[in-house]
C-alpha positions, 0 to 999 in steps of 0.5 A: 473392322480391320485386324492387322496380322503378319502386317498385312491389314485384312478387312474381318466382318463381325456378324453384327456388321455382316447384319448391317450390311442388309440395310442399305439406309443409314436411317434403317441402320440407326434404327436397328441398333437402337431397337435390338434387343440382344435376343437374336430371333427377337433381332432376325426378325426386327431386322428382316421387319426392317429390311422389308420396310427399306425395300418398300420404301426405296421402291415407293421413292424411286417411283416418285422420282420417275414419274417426277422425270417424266413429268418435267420432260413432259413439260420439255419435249412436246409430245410426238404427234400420232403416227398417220394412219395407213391406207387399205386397198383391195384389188381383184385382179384376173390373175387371183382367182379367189383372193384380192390383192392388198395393201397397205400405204402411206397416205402420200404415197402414189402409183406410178 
């Protein structure tokens, strides 16, 4: 609702509309001025009712969409193939006394 005072326009909220304002849905919002009543705990409590509902329902829409994407780019993008696995070596050596040396390469990897 906009007020013109002294000429200048000014955005004024009404506390029906700051309630409004909690629904993010157009559906939630329909409802909600369809169900209240008048009485306002009666009202707080369908609209905190609602908001819950909303909530659950755009998360549970926002999940289908994501699995939905990474389904299709699934079917796009072949899958990475599985890293190689590395190669473990020990090696005593005169120089350790009570420990080997060890490593880890790559399987194409060779001493020189």
């Amino acid at each position: 609702m906009f007020v013109r005072q002294c000429g200048v326009v000014t955005n004024v909220t009404t506390p029906v509309e700051q309630e409004f304002s909690r629904l993010k849905l157009a559906e939630f919002r329909v409802l909600y001025r369809t169900w209240r009543r008048g009485v306002p705990w009666i009202d707080h409590l369908l609209l905190g009712l609602l908001v819950w509902l909303e909530e659950k329902l755009i998360d549970a829409r926002v999940k289908v969409e994501v699995d939905q994407a990474i389904e299709e780019y699934k079917k796009i993008e072949p899958p990475v193939p599985d890293c190689v696995t590395p190669v473990y070596t020990e090696t005593f050596t005169e120089a350790s006394t009570s420990l080997p040396e060890m490593r880890l390469t790559a399987p194409w990897y060779k001493e020189s």
